[in-house]
C-alpha positions as CSV (number, residue, x, y, z in Angstrom):
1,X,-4.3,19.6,-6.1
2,X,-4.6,16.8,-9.0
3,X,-5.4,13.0,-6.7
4,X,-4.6,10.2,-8.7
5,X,-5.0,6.7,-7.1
6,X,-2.8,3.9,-9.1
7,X,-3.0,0.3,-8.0
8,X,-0.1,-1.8,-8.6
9,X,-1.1,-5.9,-10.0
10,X,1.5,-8.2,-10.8
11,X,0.1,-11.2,-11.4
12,X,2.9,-13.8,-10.5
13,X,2.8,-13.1,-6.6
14,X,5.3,-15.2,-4.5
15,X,3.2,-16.8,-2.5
16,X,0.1,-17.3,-3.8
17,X,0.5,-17.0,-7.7
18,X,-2.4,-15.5,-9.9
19,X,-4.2,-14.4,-6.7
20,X,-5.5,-10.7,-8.2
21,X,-7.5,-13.0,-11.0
22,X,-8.8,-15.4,-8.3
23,X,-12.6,-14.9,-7.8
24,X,-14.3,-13.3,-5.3
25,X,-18.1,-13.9,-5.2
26,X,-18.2,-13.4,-9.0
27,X,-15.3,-10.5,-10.3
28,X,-11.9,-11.3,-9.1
29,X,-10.3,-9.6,-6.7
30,X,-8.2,-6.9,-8.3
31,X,-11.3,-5.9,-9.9
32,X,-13.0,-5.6,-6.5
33,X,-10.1,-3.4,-5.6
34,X,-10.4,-1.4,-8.6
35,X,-14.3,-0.7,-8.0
36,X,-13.9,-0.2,-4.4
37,X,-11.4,2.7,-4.8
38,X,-13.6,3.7,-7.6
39,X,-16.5,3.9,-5.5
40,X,-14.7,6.7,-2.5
41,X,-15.4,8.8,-5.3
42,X,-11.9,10.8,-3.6
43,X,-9.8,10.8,-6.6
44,X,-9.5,12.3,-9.9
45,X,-8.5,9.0,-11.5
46,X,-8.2,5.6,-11.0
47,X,-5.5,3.2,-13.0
48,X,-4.8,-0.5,-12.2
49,X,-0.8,-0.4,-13.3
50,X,0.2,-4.2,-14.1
51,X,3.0,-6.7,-16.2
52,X,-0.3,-9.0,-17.1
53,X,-2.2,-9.1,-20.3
54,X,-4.9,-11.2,-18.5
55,X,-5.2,-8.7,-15.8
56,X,-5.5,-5.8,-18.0
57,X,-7.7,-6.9,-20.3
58,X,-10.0,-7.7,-17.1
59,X,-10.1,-4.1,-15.9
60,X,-10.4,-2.6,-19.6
61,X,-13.0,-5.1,-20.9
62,X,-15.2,-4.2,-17.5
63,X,-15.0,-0.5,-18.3
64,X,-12.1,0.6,-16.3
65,X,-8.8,2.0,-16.9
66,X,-5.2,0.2,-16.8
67,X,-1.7,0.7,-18.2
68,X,0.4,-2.0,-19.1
69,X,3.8,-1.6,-17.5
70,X,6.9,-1.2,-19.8
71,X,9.8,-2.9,-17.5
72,X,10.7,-5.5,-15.3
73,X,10.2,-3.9,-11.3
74,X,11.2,-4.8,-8.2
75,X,8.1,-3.0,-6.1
76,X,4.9,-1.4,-6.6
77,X,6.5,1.9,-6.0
78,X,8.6,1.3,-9.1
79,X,5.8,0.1,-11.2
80,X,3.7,2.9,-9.9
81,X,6.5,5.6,-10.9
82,X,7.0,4.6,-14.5
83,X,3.2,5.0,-15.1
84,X,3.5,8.2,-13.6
85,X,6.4,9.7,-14.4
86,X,4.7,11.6,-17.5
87,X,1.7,12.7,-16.1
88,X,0.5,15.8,-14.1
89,X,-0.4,15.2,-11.0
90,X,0.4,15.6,-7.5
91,X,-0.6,13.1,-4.7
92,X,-0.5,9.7,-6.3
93,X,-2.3,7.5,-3.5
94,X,-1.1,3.0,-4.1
95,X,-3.4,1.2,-3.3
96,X,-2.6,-2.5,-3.2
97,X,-4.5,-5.0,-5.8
98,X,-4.9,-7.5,-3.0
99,X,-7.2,-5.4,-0.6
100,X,-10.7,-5.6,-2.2
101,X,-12.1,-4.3,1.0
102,X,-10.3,-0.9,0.7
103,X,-12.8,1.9,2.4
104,X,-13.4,5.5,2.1
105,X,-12.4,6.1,5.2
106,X,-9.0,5.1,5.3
107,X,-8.1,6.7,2.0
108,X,-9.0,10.0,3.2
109,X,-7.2,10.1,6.2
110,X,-4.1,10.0,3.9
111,X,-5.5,11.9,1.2
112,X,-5.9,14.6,3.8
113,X,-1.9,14.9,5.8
114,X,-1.4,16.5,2.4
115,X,-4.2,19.0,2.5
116,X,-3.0,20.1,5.7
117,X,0.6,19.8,5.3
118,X,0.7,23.7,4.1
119,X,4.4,24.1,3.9
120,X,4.9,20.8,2.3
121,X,7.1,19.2,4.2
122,X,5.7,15.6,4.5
123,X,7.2,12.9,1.3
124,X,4.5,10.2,1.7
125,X,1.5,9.2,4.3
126,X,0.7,5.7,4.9
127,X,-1.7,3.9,7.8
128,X,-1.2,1.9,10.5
129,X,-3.4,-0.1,12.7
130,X,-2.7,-1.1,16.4
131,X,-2.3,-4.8,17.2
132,X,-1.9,-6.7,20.6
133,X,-2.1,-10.7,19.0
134,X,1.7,-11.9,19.9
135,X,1.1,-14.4,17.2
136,X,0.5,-11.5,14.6
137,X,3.7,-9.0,16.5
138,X,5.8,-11.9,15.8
139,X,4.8,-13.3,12.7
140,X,7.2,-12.3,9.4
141,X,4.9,-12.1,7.2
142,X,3.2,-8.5,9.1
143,X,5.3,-5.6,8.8
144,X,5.3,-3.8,11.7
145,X,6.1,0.1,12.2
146,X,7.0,2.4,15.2
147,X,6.4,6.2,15.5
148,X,7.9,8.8,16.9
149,X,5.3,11.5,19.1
150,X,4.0,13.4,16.4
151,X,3.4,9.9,14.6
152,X,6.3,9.9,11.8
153,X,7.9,6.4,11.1
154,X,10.8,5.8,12.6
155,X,11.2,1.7,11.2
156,X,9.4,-1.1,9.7
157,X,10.3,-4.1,10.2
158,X,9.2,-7.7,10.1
159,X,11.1,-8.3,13.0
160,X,8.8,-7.3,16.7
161,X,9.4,-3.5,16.9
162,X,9.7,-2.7,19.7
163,X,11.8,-5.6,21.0
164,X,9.6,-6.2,24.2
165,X,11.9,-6.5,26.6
166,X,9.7,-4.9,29.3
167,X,6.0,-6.1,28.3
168,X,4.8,-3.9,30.8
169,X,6.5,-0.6,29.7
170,X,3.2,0.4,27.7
171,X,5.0,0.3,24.0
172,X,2.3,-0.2,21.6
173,X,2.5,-2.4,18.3
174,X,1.2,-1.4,15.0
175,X,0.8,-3.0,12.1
176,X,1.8,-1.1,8.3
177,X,-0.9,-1.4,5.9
178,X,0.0,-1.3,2.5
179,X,-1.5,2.1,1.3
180,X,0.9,4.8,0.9
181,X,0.3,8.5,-0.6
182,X,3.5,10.0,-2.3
183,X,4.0,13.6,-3.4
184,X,4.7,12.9,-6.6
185,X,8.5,14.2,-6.3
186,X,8.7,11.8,-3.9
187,X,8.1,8.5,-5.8
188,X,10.2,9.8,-8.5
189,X,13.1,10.1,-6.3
190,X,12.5,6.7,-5.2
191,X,12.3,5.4,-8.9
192,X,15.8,6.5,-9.1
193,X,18.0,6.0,-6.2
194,X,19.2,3.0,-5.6
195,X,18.0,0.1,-2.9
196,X,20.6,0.5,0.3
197,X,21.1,-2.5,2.7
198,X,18.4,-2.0,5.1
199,X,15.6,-2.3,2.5
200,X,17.3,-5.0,0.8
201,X,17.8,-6.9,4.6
202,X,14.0,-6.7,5.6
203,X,12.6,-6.8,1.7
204,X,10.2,-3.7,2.7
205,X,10.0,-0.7,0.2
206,X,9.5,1.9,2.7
207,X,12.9,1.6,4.3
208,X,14.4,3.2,1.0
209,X,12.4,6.1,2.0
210,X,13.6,7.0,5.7
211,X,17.4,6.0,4.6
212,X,17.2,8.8,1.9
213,X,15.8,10.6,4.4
214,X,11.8,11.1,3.4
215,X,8.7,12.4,6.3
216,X,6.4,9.7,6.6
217,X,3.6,11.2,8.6
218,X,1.9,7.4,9.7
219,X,-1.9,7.4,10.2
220,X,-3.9,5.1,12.6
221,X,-7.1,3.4,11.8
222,X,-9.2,0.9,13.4
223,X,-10.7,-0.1,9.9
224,X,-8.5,-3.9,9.1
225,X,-9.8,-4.9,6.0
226,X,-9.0,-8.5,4.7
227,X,-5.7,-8.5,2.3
228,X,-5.2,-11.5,-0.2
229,X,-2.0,-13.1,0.8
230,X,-2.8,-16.6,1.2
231,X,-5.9,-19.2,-0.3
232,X,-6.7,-18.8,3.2
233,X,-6.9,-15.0,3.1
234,X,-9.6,-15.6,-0.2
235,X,-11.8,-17.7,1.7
236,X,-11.9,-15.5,4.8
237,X,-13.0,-12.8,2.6
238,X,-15.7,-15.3,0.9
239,X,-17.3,-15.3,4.1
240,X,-17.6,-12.0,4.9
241,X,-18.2,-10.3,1.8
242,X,-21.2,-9.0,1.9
């Protein structure tokens, strides 16, 4: 089983523009990326997939390997598909540009639903990790997921899912992280159907997903890492970079 990991950079981000190239205790921070997923030593290659000269030529000129994206794209997943779409492969792991602390751990837990998923019936993996901060469950900007028993999404939504209508009813919240792993028949399939109204309501990729009808088996960790949204986000990581 051929494990690619691509890592989607688009340099104009919405709200905090240029933030891949932005530095981070001397290499900016999609090159951090790139070198931490690098460093799990899990995959068979590594590409940085981007619409930016600048953030190409920072990845190639430090010895690593990037493709320049052909067309205009609404997602990652699109971006990540066209780079794809001629090669060989069969797990194709994203791993978003703005998480320089992306671990070892993590990545395998997805890496591995596949190697046991023997009759192949799981599209994608992707992680979760629990939160209890109200300010976090009811903050926009933090997808949230639920699960059904064996742990497949059911929603995301930036909205709080579940509505807590009964706080003490036990419901537990989680929080998506950004790293999916597709079968690669899955993220072509994406590539070309079309957005329906539920992605294009919440702005969330993975609802095109469950309203074609794709298994996404959700993993929980407890690892949070530090993802590059906001200035703020950059100097929180500063601090803690070690």
């Amino acid at each position: 089983m051929k494990i690619i990991a691509m890592i989607p950079a688009r340099y104009a981000a919405t709200r905090f523009p240029g933030k891949l190239m932005q530095d981070l205790k001397g290499k900016p921070v999609i090159l951090r990326t790139y070198e931490a997923t690098v460093r799990t030593g899990i995959f068979d290659d590594v590409f940085v997939v981007t619409d930016s000269d600048i953030i190409y030529k920072e990845i190639v000129d430090n010895g690593g390997k990037a493709i320049m994206s052909r067309k205009e794209h609404e997602c990652g997943s699109d971006r990540i598909a066209e780079a794809v779409e001629q090669m060989e492969v069969d797990i194709v792991v994203n791993v978003q540009g703005d998480e320089p602390f992306t671990d070892r751990e993590s990545l395998s837990k997805v890496v591995e639903v596949f190697r046991d998923d023997k009759r192949k019936e799981i599209d994608l993996a992707s992680l979760m990790t629990e939160i209890s901060d109200w300010e976090e469950i009811n903050n926009p900007n933090i997808v949230k997921v639920i699960v059904d028993h064996w742990n497949f999404a059911l929603y995301f939504s930036r909205s709080p899912i579940p509505y807590p209508r009964a706080k003490d009813a036990g419901a537990r919240y989680f929080k998506h992280k950004g790293v999916y792993a597709f079968r690669k028949s899955a993220i072509m399939d994406f590539y070309h159907l079309p957005m329906l109204p539920l992605e294009a309501s919440e702005k969330i990729e993975a609802i095109r997903y469950l309203e074609y009808g794709k298994k996404i088996k959700m993993v929980e960790t407890g690892i949070e890492g530090i993802e590059i949204d906001t200035p703020e986000d950059l100097e929180r990581a500063k601090k803690v970079w070690k």
